[in-house]
PQR file of N, CA, C, O and H, with PARSE charges and radii, in Angstrom:
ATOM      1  N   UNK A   1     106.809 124.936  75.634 -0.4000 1.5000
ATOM      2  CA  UNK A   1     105.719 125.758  75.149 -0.0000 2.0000
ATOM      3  C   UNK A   1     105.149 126.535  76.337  0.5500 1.7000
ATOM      4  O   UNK A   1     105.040 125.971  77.426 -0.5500 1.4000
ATOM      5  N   UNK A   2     104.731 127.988  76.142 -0.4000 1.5000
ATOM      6  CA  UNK A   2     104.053 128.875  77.160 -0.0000 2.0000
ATOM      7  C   UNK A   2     102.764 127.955  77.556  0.5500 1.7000
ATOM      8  O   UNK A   2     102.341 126.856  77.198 -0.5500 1.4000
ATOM      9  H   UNK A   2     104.820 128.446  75.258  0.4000 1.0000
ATOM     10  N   UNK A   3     102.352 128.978  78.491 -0.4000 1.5000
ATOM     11  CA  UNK A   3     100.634 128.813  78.888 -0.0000 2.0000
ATOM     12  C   UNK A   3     100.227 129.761  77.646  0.5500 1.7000
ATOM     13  O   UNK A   3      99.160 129.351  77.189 -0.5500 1.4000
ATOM     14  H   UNK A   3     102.696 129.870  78.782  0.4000 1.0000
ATOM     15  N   UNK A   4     100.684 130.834  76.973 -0.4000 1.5000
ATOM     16  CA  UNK A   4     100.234 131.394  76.035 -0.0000 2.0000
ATOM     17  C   UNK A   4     100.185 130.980  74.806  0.5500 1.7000
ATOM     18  O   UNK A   4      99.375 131.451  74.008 -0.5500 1.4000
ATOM     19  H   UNK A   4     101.551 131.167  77.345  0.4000 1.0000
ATOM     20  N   UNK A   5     100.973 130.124  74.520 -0.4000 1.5000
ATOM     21  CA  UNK A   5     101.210 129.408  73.268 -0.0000 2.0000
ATOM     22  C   UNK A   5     100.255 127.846  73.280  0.5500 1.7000
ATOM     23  O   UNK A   5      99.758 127.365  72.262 -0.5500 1.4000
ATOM     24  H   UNK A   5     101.632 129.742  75.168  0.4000 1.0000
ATOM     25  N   UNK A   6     100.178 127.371  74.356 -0.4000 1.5000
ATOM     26  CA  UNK A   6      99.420 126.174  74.409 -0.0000 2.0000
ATOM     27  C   UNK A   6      98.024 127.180  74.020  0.5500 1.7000
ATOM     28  O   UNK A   6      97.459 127.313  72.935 -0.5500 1.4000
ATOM     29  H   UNK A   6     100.581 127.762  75.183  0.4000 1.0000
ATOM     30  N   UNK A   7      97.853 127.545  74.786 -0.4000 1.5000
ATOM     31  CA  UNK A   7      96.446 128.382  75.100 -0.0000 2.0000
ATOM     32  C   UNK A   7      95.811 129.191  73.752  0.5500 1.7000
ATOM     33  O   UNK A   7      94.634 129.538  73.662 -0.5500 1.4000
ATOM     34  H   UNK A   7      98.312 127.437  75.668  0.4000 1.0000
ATOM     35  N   UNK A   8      96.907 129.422  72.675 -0.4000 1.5000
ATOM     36  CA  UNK A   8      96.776 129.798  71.441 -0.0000 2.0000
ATOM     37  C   UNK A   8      96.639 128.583  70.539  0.5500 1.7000
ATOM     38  O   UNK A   8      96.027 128.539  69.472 -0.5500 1.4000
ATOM     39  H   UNK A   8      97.863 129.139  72.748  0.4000 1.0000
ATOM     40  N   UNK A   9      97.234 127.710  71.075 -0.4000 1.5000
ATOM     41  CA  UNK A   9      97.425 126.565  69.921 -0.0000 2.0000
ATOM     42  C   UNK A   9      95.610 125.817  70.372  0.5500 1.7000
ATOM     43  O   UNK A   9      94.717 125.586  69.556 -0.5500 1.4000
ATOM     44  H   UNK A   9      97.731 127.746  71.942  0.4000 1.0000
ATOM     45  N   UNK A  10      95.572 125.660  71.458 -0.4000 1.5000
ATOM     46  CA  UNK A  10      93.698 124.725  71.796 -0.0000 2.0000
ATOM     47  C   UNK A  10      93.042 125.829  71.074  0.5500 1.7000
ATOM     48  O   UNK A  10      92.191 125.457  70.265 -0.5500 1.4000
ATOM     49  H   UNK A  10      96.298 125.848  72.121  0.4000 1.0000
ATOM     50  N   UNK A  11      93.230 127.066  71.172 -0.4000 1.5000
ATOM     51  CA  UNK A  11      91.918 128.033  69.974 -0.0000 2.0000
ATOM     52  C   UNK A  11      92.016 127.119  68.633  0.5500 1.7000
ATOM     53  O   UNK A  11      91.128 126.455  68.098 -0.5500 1.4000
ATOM     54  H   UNK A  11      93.921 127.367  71.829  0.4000 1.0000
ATOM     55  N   UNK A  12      93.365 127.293  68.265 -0.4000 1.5000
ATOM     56  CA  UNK A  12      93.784 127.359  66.960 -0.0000 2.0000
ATOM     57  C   UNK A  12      92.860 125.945  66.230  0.5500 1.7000
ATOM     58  O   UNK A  12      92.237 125.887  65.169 -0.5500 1.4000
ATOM     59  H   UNK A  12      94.086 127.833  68.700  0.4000 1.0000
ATOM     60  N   UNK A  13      93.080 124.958  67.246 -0.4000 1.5000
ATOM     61  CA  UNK A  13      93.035 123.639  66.728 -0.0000 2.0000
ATOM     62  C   UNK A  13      91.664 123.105  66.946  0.5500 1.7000
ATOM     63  O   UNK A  13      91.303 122.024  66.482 -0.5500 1.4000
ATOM     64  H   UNK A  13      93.586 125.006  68.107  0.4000 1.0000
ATOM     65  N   UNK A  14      90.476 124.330  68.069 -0.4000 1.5000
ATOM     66  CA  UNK A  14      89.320 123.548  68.215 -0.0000 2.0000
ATOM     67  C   UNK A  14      88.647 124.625  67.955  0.5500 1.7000
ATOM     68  O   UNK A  14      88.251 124.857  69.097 -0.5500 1.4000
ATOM     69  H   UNK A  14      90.770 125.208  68.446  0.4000 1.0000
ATOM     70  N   UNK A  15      88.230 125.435  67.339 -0.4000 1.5000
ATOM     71  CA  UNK A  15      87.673 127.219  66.235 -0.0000 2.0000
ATOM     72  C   UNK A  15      86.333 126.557  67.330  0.5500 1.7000
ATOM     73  O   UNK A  15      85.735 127.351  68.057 -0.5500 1.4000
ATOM     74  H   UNK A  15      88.551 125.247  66.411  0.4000 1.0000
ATOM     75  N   UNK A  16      85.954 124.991  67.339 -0.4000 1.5000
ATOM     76  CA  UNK A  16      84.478 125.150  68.024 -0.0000 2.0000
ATOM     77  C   UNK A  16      84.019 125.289  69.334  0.5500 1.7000
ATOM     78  O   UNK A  16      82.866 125.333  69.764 -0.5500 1.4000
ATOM     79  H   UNK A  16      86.440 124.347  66.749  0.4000 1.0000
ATOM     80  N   UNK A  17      85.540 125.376  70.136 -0.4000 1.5000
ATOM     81  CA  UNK A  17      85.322 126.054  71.148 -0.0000 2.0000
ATOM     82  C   UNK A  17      85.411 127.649  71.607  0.5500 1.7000
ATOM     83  O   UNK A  17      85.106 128.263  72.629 -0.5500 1.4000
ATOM     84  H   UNK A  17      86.476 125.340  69.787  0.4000 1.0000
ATOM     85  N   UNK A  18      85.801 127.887  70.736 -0.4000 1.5000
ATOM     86  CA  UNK A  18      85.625 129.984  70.781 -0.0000 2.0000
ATOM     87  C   UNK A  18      84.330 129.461  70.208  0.5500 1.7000
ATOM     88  O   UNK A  18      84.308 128.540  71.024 -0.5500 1.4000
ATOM     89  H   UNK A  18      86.049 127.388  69.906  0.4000 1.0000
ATOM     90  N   UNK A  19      83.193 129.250  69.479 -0.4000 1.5000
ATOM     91  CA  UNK A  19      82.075 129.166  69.152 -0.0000 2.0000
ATOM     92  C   UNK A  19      81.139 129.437  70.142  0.5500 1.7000
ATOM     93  O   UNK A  19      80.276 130.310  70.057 -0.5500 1.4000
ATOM     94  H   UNK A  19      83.210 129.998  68.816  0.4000 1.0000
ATOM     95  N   UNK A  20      81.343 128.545  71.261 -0.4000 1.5000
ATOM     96  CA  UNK A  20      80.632 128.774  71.843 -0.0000 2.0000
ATOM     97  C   UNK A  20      80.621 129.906  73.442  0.5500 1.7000
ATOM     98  O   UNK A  20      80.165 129.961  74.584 -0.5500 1.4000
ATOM     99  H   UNK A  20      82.044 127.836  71.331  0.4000 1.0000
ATOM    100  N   UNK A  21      81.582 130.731  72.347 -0.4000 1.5000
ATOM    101  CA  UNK A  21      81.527 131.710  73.836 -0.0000 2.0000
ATOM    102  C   UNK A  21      80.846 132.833  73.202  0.5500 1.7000
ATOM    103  O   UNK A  21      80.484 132.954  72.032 -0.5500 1.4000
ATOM    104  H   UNK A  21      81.953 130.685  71.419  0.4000 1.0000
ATOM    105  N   UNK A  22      80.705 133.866  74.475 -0.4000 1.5000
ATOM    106  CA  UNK A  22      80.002 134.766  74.350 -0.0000 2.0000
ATOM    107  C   UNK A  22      80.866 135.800  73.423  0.5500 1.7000
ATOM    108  O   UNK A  22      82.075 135.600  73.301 -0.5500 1.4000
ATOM    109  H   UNK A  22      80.999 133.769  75.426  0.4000 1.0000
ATOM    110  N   UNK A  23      80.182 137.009  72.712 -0.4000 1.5000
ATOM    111  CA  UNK A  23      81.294 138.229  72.205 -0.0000 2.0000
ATOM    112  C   UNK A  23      81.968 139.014  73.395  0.5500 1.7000
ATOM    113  O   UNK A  23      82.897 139.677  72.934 -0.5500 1.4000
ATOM    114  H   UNK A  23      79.200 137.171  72.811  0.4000 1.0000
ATOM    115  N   UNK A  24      81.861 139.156  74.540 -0.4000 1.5000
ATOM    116  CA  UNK A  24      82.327 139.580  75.101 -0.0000 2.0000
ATOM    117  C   UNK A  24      83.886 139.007  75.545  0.5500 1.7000
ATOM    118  O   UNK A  24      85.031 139.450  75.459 -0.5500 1.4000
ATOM    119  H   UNK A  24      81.106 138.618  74.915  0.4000 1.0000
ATOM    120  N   UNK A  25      83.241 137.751  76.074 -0.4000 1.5000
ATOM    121  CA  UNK A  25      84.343 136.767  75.847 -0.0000 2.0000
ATOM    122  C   UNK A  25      85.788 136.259  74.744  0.5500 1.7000
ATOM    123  O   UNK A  25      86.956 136.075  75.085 -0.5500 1.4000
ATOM    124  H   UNK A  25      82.311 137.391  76.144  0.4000 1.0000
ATOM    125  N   UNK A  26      85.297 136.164  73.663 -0.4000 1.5000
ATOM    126  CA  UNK A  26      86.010 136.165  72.175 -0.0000 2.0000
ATOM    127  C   UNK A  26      86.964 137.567  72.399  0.5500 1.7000
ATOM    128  O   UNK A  26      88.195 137.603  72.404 -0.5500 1.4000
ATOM    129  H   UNK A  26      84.348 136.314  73.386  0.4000 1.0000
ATOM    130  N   UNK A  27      86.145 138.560  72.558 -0.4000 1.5000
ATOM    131  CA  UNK A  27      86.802 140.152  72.524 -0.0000 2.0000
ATOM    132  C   UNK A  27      88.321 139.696  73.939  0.5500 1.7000
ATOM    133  O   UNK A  27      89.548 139.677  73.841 -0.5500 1.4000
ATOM    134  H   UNK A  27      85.145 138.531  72.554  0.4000 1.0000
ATOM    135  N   UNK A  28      87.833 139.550  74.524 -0.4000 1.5000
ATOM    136  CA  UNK A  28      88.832 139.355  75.916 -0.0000 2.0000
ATOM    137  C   UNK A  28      90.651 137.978  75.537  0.5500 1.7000
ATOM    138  O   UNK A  28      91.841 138.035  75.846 -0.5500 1.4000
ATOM    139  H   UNK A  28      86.837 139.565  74.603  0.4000 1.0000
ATOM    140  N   UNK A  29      89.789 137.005  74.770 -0.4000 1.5000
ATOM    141  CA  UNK A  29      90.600 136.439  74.201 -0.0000 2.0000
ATOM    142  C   UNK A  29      91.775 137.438  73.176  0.5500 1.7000
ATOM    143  O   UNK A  29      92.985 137.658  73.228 -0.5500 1.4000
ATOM    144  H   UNK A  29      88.822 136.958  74.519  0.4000 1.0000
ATOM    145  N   UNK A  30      90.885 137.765  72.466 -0.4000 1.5000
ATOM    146  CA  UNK A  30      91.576 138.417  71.163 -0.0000 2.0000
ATOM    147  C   UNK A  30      92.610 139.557  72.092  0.5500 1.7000
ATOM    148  O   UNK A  30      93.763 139.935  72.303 -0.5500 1.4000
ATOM    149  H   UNK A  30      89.903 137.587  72.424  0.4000 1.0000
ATOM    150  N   UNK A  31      91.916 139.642  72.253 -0.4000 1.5000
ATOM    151  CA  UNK A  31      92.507 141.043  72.899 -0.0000 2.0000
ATOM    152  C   UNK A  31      93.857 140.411  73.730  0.5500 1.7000
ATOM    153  O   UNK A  31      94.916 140.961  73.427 -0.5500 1.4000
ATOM    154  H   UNK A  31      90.980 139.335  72.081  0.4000 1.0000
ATOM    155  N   UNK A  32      93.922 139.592  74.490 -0.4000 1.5000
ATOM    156  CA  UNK A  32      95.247 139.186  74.945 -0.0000 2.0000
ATOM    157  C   UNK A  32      95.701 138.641  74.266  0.5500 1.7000
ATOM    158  O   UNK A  32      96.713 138.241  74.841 -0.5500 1.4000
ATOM    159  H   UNK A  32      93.062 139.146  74.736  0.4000 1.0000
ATOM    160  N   UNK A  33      95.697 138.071  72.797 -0.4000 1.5000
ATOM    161  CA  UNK A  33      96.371 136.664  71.983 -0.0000 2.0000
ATOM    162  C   UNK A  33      97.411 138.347  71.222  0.5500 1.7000
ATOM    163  O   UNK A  33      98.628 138.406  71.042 -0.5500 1.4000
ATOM    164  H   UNK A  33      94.875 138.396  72.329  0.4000 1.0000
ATOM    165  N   UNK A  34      96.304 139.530  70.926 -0.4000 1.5000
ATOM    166  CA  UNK A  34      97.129 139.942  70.198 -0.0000 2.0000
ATOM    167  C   UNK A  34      98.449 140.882  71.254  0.5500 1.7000
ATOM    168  O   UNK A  34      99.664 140.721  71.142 -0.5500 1.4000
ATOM    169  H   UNK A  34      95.316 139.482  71.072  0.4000 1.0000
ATOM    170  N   UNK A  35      97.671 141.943  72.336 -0.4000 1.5000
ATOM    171  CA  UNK A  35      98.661 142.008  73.204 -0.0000 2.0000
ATOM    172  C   UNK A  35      99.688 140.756  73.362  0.5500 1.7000
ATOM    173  O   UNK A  35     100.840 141.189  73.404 -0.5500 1.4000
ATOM    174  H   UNK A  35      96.684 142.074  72.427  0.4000 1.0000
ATOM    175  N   UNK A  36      99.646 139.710  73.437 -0.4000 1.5000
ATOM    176  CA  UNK A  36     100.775 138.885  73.485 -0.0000 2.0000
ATOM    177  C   UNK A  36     101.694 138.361  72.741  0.5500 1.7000
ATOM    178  O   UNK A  36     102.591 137.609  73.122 -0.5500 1.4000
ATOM    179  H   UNK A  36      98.710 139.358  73.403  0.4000 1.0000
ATOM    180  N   UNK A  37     101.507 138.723  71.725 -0.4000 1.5000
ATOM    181  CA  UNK A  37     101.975 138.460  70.505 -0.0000 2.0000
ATOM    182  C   UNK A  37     102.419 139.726  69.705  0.5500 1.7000
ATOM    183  O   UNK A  37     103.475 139.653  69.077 -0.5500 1.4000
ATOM    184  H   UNK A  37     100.779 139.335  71.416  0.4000 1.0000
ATOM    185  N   UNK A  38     101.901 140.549  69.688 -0.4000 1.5000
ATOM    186  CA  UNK A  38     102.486 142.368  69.069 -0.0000 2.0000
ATOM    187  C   UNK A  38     102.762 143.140  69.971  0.5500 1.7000
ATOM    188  O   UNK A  38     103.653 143.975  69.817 -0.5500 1.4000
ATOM    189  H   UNK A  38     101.043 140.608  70.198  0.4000 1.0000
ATOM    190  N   UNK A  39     102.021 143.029  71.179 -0.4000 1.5000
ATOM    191  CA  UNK A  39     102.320 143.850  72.448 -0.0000 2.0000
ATOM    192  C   UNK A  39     101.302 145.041  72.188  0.5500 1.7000
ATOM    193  O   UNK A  39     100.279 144.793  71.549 -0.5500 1.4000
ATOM    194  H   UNK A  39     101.296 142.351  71.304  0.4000 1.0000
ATOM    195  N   UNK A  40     101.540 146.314  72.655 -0.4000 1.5000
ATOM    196  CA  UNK A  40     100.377 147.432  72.234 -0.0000 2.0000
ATOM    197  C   UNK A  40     100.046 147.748  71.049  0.5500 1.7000
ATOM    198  O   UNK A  40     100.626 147.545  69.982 -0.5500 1.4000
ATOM    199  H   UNK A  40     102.371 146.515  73.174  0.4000 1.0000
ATOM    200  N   UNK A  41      99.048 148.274  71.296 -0.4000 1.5000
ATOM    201  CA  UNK A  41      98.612 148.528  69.694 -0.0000 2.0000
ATOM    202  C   UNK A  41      98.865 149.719  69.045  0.5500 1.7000
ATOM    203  O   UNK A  41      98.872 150.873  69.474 -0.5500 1.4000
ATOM    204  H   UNK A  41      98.577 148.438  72.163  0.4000 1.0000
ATOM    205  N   UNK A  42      99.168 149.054  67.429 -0.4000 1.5000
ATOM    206  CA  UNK A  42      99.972 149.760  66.603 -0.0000 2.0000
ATOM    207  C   UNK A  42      99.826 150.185  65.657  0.5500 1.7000
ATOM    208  O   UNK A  42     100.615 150.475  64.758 -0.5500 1.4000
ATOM    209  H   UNK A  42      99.162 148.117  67.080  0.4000 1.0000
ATOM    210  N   UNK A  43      97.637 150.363  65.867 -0.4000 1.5000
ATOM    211  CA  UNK A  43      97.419 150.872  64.419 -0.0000 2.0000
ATOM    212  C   UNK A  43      96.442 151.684  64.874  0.5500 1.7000
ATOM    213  O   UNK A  43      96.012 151.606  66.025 -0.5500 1.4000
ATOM    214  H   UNK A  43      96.996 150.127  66.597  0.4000 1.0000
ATOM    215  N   UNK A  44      95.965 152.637  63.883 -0.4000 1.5000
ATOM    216  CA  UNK A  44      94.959 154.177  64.147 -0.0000 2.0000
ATOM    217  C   UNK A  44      93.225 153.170  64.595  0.5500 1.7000
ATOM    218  O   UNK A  44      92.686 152.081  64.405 -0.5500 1.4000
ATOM    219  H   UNK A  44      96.314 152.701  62.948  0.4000 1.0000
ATOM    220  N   UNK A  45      93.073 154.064  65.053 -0.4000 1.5000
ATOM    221  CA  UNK A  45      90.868 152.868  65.228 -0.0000 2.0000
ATOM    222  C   UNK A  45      90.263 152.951  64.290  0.5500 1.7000
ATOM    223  O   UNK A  45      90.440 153.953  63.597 -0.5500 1.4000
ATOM    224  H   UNK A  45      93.511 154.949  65.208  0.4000 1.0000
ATOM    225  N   UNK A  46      89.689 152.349  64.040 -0.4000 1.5000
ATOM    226  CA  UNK A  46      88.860 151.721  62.469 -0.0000 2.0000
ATOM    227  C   UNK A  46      87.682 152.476  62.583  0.5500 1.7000
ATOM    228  O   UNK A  46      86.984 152.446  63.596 -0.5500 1.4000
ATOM    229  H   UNK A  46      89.546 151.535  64.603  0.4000 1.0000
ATOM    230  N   UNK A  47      87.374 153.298  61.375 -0.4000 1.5000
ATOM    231  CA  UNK A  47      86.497 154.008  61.123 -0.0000 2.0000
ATOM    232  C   UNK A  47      84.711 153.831  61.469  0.5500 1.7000
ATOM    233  O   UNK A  47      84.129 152.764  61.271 -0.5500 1.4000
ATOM    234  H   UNK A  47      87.941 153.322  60.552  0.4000 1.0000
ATOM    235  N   UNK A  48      84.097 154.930  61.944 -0.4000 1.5000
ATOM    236  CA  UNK A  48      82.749 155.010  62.270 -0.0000 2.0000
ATOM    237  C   UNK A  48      82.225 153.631  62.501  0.5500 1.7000
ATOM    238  O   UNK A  48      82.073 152.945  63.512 -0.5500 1.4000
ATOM    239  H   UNK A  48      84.569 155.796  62.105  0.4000 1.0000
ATOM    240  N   UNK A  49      81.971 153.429  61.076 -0.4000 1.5000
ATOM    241  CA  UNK A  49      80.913 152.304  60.396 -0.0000 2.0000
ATOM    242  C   UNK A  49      81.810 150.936  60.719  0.5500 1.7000
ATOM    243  O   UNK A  49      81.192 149.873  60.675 -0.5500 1.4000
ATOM    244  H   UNK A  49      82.094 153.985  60.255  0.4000 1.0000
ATOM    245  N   UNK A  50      82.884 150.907  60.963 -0.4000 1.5000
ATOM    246  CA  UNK A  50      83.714 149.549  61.499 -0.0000 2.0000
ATOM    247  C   UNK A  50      83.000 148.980  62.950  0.5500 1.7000
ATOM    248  O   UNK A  50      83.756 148.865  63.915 -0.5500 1.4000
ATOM    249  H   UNK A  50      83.386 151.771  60.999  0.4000 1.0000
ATOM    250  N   UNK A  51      82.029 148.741  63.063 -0.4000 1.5000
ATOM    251  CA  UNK A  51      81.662 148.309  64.476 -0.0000 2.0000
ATOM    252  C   UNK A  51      82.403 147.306  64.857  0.5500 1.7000
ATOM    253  O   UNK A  51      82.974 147.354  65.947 -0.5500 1.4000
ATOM    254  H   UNK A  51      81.415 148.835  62.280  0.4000 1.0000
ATOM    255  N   UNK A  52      82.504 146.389  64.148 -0.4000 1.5000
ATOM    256  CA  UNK A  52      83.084 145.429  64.428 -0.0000 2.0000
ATOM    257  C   UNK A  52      84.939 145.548  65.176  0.5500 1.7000
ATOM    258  O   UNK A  52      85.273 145.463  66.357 -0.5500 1.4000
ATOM    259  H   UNK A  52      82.041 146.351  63.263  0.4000 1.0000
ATOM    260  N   UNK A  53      85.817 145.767  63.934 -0.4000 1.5000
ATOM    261  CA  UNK A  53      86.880 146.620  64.225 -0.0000 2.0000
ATOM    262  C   UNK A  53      86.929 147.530  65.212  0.5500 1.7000
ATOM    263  O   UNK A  53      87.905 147.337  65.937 -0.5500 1.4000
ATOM    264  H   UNK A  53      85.545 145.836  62.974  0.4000 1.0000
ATOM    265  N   UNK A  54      86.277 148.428  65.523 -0.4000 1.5000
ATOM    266  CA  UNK A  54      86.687 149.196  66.724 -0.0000 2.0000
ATOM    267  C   UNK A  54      86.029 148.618  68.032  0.5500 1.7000
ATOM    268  O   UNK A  54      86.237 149.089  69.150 -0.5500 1.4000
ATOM    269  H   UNK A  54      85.484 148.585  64.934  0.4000 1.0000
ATOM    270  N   UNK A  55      84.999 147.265  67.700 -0.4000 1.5000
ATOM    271  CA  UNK A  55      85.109 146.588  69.311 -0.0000 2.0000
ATOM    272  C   UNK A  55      86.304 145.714  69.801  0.5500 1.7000
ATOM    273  O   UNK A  55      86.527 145.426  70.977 -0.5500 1.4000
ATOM    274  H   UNK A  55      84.830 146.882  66.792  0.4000 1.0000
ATOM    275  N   UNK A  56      87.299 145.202  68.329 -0.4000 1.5000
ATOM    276  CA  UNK A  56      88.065 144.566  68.287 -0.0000 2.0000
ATOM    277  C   UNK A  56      89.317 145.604  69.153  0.5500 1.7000
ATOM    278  O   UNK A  56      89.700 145.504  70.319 -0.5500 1.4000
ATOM    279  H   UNK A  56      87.117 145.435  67.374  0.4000 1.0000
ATOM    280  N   UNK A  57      89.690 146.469  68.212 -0.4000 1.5000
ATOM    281  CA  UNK A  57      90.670 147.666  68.588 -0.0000 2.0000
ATOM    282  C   UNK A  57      90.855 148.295  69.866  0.5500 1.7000
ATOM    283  O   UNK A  57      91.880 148.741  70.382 -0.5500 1.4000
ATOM    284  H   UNK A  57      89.379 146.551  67.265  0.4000 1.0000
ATOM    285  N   UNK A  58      89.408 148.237  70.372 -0.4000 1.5000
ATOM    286  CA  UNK A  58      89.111 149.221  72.068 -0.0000 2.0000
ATOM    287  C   UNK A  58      89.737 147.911  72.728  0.5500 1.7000
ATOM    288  O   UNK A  58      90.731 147.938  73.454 -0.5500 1.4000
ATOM    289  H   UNK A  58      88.576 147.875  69.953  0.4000 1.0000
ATOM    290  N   UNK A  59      89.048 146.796  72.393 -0.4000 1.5000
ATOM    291  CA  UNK A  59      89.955 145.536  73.680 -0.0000 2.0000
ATOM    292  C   UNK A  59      90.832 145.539  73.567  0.5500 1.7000
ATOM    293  O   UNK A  59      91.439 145.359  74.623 -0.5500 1.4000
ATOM    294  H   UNK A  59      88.241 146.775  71.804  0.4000 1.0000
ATOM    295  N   UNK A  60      91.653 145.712  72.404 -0.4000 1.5000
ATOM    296  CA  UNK A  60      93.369 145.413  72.215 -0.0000 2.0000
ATOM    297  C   UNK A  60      94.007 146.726  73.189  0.5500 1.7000
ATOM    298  O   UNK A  60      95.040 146.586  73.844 -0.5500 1.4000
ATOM    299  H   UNK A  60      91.160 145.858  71.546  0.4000 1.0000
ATOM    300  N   UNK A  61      93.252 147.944  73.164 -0.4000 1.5000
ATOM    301  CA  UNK A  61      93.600 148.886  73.318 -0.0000 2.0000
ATOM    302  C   UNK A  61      93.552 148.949  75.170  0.5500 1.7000
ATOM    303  O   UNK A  61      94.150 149.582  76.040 -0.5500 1.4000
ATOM    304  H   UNK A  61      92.413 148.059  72.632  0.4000 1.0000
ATOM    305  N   UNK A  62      92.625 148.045  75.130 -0.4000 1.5000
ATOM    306  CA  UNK A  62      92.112 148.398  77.078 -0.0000 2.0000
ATOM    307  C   UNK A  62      93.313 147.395  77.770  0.5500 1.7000
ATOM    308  O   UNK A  62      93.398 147.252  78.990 -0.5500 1.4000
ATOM    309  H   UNK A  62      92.140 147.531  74.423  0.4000 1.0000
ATOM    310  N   UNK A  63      94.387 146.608  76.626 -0.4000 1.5000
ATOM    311  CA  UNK A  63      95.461 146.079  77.225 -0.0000 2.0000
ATOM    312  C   UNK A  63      96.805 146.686  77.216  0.5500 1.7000
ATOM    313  O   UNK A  63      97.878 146.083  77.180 -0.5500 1.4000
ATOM    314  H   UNK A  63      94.318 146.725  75.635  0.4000 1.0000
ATOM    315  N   UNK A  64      96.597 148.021  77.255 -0.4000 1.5000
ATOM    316  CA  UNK A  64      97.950 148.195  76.650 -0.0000 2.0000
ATOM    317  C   UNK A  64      98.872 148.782  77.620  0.5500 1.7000
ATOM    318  O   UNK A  64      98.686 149.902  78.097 -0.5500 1.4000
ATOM    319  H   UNK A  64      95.726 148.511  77.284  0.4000 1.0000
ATOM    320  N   UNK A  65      99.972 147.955  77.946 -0.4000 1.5000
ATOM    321  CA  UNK A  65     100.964 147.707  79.137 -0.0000 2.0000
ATOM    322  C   UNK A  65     101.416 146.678  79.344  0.5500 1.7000
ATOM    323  O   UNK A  65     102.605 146.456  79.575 -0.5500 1.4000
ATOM    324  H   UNK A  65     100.123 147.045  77.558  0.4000 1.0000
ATOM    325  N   UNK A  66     100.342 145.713  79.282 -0.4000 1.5000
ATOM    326  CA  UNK A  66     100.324 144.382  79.602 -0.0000 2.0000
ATOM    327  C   UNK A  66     101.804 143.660  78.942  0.5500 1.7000
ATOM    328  O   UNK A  66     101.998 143.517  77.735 -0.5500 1.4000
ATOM    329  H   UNK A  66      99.376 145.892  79.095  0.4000 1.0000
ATOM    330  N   UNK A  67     102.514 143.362  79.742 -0.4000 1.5000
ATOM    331  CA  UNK A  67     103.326 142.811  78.960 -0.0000 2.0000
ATOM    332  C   UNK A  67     103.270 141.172  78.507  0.5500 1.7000
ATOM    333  O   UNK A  67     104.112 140.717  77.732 -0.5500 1.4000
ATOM    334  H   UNK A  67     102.356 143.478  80.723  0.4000 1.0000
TER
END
């Protein structure tokens, strides 16, 4: 098993430790679980009113190279 795959699987299996992190933090996670797993991103940015989604999208997006 990776360091990426362990490191996906302790999210997976303890949700109450992403709880207690900050959003900035969570964003930084996400953002590499999905770069690591799809690689760059592969979809258009989520509209205006998506706040949420396009804080999600800009992190995925501020990885993109990363292999």
């Amino acid at each position: 098993m990776s360091e990426f795959e362990a490191a996906a699987k302790k999210l997976a299996d303890n949700p109450q430790v992403a709880g207690d992190l900050s959003d900035d933090k969570k964003l930084e996670i996400y953002s590499l679980y999905k770069q690591g797993l799809i690689g760059d991103v592969n979809t258009q940015r989520p509209g205006m009113l998506d706040f949420k989604g396009k804080a999600k999208w800009d992190a995925w997006s501020g990885k993109k190279g990363i292999p």
